[in-house]
SERO-4910 file (N, C-alpha, C, O; in steps of 0.05 Angstrom, whole numbers):
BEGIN
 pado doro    nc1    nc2    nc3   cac1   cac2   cac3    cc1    cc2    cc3    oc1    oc2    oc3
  Unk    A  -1727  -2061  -1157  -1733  -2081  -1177  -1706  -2092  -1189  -1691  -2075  -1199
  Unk    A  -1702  -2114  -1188  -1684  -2139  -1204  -1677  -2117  -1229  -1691  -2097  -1235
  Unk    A  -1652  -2125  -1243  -1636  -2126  -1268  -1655  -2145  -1287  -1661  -2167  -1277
  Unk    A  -1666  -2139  -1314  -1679  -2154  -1321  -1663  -2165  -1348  -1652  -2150  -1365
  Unk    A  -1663  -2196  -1349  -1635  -2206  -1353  -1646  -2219  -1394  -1669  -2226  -1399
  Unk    A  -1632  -2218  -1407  -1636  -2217  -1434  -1655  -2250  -1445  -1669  -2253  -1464
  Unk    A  -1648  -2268  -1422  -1650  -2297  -1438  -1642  -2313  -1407  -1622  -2308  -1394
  Unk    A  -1662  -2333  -1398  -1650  -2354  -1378  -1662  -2384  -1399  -1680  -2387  -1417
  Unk    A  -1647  -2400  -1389  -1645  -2432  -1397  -1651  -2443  -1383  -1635  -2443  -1364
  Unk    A  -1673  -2458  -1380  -1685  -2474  -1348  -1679  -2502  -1355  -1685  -2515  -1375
  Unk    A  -1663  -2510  -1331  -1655  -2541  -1316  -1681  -2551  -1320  -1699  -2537  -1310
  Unk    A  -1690  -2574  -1334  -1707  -2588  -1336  -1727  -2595  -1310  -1752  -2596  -1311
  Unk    A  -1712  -2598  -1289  -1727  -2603  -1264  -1733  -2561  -1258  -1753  -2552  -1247
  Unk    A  -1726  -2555  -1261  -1749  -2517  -1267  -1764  -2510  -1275  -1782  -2495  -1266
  Unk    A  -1757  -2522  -1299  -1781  -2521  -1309  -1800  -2531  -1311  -1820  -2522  -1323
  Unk    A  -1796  -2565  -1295  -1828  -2580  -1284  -1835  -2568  -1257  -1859  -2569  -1249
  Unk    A  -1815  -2556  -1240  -1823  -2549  -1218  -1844  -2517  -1223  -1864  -2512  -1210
  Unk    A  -1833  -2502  -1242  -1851  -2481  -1254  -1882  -2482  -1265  -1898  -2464  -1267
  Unk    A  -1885  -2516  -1274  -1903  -2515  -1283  -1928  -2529  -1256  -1949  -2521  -1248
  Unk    A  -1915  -2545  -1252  -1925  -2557  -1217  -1932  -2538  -1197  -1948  -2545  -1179
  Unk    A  -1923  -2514  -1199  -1926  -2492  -1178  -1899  -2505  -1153  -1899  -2493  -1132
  Unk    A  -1882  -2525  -1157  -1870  -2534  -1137  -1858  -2515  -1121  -1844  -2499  -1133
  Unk    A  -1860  -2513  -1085  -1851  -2483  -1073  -1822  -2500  -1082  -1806  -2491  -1066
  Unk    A  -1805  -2522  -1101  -1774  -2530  -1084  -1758  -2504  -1115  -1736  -2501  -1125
  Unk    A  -1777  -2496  -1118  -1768  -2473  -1143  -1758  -2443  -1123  -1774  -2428  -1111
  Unk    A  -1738  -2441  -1123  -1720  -2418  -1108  -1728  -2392  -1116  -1734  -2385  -1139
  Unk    A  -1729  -2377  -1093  -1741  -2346  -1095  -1728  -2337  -1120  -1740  -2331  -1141
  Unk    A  -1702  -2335  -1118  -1679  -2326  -1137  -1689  -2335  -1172  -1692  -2319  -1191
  Unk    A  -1692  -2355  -1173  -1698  -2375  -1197  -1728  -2361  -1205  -1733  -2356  -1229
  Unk    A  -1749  -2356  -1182  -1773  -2351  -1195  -1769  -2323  -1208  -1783  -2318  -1227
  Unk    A  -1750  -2301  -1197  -1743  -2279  -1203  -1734  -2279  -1234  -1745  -2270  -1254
  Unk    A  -1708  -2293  -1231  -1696  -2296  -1255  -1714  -2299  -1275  -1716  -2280  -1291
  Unk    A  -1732  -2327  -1277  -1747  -2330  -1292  -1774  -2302  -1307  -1779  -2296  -1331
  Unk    A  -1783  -2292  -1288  -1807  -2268  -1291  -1787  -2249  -1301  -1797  -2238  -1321
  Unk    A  -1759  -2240  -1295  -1747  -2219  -1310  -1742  -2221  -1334  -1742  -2203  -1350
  Unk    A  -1735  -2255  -1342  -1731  -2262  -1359  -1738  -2247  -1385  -1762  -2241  -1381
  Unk    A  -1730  -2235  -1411  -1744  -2225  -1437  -1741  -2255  -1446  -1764  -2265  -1442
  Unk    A  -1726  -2272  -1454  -1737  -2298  -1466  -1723  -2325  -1443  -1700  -2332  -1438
  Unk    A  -1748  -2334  -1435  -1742  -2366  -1421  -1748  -2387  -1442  -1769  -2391  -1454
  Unk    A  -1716  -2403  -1443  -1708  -2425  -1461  -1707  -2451  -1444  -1694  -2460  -1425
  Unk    A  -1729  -2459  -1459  -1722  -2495  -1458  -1711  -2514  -1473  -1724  -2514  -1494
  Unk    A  -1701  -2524  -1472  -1680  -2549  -1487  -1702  -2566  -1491  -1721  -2571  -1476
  Unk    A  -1696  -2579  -1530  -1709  -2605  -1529  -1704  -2628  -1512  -1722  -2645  -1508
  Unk    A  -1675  -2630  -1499  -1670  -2653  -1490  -1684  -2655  -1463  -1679  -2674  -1449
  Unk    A  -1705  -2634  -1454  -1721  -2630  -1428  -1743  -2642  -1425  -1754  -2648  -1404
  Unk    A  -1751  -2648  -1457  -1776  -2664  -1463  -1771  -2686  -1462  -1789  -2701  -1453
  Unk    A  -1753  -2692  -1468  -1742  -2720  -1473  -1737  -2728  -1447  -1748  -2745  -1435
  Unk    A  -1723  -2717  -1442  -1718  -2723  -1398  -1742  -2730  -1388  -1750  -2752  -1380
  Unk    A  -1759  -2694  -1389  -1787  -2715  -1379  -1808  -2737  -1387  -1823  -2749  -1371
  Unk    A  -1807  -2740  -1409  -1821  -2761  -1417  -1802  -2794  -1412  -1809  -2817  -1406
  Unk    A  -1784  -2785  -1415  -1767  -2810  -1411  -1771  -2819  -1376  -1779  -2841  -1370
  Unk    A  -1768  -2806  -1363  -1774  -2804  -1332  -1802  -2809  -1327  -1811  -2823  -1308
  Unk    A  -1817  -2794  -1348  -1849  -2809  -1328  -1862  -2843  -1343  -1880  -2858  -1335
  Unk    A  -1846  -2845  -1361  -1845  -2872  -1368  -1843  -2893  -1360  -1857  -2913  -1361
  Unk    A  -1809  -2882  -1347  -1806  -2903  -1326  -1808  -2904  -1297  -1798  -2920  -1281
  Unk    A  -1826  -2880  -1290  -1842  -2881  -1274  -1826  -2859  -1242  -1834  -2857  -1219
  Unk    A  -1804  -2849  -1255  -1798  -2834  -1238  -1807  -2808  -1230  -1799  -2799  -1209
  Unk    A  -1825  -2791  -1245  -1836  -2772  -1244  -1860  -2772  -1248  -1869  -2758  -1266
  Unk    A  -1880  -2792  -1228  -1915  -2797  -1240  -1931  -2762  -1242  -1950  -2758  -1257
  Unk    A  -1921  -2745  -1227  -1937  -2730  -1226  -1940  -2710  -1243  -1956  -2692  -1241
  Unk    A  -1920  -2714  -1266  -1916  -2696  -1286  -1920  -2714  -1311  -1911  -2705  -1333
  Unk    A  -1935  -2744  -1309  -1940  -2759  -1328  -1962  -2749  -1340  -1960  -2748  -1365
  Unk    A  -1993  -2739  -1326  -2012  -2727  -1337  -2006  -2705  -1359  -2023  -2702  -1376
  Unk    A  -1982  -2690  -1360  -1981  -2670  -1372  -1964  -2668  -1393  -1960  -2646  -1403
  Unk    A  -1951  -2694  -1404  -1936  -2700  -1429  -1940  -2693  -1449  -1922  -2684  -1463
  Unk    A  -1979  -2700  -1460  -1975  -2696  -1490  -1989  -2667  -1486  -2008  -2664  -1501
  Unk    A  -1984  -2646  -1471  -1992  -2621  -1475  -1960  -2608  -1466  -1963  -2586  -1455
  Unk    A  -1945  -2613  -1468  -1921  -2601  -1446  -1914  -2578  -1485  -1908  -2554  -1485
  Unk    A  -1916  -2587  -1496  -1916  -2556  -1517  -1925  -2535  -1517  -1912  -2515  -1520
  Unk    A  -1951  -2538  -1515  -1977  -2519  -1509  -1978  -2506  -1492  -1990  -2485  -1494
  Unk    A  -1961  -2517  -1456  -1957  -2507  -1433  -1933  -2490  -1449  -1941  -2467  -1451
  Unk    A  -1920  -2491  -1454  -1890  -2481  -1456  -1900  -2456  -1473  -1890  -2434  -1467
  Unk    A  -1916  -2459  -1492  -1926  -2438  -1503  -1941  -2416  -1484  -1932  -2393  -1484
  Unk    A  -1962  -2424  -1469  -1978  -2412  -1446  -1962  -2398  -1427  -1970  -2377  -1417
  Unk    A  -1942  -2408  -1422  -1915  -2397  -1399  -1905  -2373  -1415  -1894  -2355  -1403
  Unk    A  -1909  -2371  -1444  -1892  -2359  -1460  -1857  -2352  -1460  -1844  -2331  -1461
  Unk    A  -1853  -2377  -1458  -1830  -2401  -1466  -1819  -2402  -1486  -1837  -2397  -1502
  Unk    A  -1793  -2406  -1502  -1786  -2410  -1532  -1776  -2430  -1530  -1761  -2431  -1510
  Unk    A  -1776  -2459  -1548  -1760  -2482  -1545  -1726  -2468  -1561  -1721  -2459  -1583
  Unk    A  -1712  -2470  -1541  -1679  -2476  -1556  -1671  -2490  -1581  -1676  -2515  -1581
  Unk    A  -1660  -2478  -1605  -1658  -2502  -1622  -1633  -2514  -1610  -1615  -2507  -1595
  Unk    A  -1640  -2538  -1625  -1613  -2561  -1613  -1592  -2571  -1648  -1596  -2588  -1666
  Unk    A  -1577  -2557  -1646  -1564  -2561  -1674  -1539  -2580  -1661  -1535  -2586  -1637
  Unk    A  -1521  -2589  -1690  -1505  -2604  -1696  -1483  -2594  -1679  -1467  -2611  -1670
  Unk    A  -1480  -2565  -1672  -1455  -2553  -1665  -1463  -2557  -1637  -1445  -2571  -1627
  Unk    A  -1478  -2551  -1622  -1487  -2557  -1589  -1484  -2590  -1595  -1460  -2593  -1596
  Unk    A  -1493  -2607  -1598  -1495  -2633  -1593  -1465  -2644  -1600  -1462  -2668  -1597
  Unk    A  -1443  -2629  -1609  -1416  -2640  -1619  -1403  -2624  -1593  -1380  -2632  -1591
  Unk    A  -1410  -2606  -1574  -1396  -2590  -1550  -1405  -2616  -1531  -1391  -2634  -1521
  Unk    A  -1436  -2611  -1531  -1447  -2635  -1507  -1428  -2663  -1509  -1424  -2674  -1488
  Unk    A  -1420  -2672  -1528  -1405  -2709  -1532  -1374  -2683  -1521  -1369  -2680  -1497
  Unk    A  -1366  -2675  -1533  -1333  -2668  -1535  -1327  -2647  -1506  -1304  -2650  -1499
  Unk    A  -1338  -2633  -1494  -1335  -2609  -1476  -1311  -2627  -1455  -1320  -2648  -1446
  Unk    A  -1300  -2624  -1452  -1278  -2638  -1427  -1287  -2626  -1396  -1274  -2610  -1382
  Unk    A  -1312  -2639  -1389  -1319  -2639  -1364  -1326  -2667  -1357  -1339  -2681  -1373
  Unk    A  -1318  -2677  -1330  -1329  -2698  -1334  -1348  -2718  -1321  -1351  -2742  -1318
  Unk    A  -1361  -2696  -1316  -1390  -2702  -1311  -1413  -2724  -1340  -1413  -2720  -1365
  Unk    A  -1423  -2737  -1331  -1427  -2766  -1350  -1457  -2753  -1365  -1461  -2749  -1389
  Unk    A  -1475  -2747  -1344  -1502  -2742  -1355  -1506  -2735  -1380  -1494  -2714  -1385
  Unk    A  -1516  -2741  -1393  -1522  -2735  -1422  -1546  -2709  -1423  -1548  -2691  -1440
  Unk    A  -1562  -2713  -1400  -1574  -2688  -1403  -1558  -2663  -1394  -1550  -2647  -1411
  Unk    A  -1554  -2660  -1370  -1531  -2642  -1363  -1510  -2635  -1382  -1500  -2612  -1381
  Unk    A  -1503  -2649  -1395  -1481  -2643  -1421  -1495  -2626  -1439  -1485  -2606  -1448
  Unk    A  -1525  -2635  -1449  -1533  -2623  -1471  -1546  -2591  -1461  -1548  -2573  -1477
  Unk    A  -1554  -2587  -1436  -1565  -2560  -1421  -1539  -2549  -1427  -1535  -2533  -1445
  Unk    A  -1512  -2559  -1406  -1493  -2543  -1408  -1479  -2530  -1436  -1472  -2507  -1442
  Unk    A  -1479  -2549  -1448  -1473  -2533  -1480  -1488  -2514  -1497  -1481  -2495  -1511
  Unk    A  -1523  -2530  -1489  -1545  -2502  -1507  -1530  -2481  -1487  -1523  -2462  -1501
  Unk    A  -1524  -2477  -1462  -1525  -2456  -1449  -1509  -2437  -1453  -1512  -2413  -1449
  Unk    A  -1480  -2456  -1464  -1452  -2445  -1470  -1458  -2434  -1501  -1440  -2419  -1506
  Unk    A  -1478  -2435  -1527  -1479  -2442  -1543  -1498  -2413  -1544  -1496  -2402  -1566
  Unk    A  -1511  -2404  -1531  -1529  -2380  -1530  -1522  -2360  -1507  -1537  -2342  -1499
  Unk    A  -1498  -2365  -1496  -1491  -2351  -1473  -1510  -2343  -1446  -1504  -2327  -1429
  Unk    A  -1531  -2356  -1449  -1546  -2358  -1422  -1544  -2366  -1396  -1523  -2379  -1397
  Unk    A  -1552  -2367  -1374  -1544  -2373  -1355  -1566  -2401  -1340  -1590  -2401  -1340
  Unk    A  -1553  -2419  -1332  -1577  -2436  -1334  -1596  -2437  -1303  -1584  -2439  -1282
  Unk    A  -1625  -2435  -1302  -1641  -2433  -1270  -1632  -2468  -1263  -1641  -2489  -1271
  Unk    A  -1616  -2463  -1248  -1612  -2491  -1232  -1607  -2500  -1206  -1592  -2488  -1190
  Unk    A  -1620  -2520  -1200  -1612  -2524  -1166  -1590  -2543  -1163  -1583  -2550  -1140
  Unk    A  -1580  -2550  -1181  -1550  -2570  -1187  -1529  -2554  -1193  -1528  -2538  -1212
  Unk    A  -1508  -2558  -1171  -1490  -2549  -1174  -1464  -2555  -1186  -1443  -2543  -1186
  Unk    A  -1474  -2585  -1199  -1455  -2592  -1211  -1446  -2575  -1237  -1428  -2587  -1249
  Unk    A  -1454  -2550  -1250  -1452  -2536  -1262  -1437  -2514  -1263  -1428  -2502  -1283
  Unk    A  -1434  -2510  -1234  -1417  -2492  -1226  -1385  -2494  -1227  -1368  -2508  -1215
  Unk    A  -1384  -2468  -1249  -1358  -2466  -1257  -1345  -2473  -1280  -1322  -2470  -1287
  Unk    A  -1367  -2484  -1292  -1371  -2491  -1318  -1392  -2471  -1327  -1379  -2452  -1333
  Unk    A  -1415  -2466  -1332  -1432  -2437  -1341  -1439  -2427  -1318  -1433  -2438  -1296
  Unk    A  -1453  -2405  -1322  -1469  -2384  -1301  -1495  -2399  -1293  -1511  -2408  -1309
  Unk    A  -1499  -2400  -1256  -1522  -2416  -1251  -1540  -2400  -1238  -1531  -2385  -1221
  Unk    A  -1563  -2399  -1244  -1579  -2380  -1224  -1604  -2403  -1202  -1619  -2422  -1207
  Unk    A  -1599  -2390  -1182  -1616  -2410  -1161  -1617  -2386  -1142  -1628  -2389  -1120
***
């Protein structure tokens, strides 16, 4: 049996793929996640996805918007708070990678010392990625 790890931070696309049942969710990642004692989601994930099935990039996760709280609760999930001090790392962090979401994951992540479930590697080497 796995090391069972204090706290993971799920990549927004993880945590829709978690809720989708999507197989593109990595053995490793589903591990991580179930060892998990607390799985963190970022507000800015909601915002991603809703912003995305808006404009129509993610239809299949549009049905499940105005419940995506309730799911997160059901998953038994904790939303991340997003304070003034993470959102002043996310603008200022000297990486320079542009995404605004990616900036704000990588900082909650730096900001709670978690490691984030991701299939982007643009992260690497900047926090701890688990995939």
């Amino acid at each position: 049996m796995g090391r069972r790890v204090r706290g993971v931070l799920l990549d927004t696309h993880a945590w829709a793929w978690s809720m989708l049942g999507d197989k593109s969710l990595s053995e490793k990642a589903q591990a991580a996640i179930h060892s998990a004692e607390t799985v963190f989601v970022s507000p800015i994930s909601f915002f991603e996805i809703a912003q995305k099935a808006r404009i129509g990039k993610w239809p299949q996760i549009e049905p499940l918007i105005e419940r995506l709280p309730d799911i997160l609760r059901r998953q038994g999930g904790s939303v991340a708070s997003l304070g003034p001090e993470i959102a002043l790392n996310a603008g200022a962090m000297p990486w320079s990678h542009r995404d605004p979401f990616d900036r704000f994951l990588a900082a909650t992540a730096m900001h709670y010392g978690l490691p984030l479930v991701s299939a982007d590697t643009i992260f690497d080497g900047l926090i701890a990625r688990i995939w």
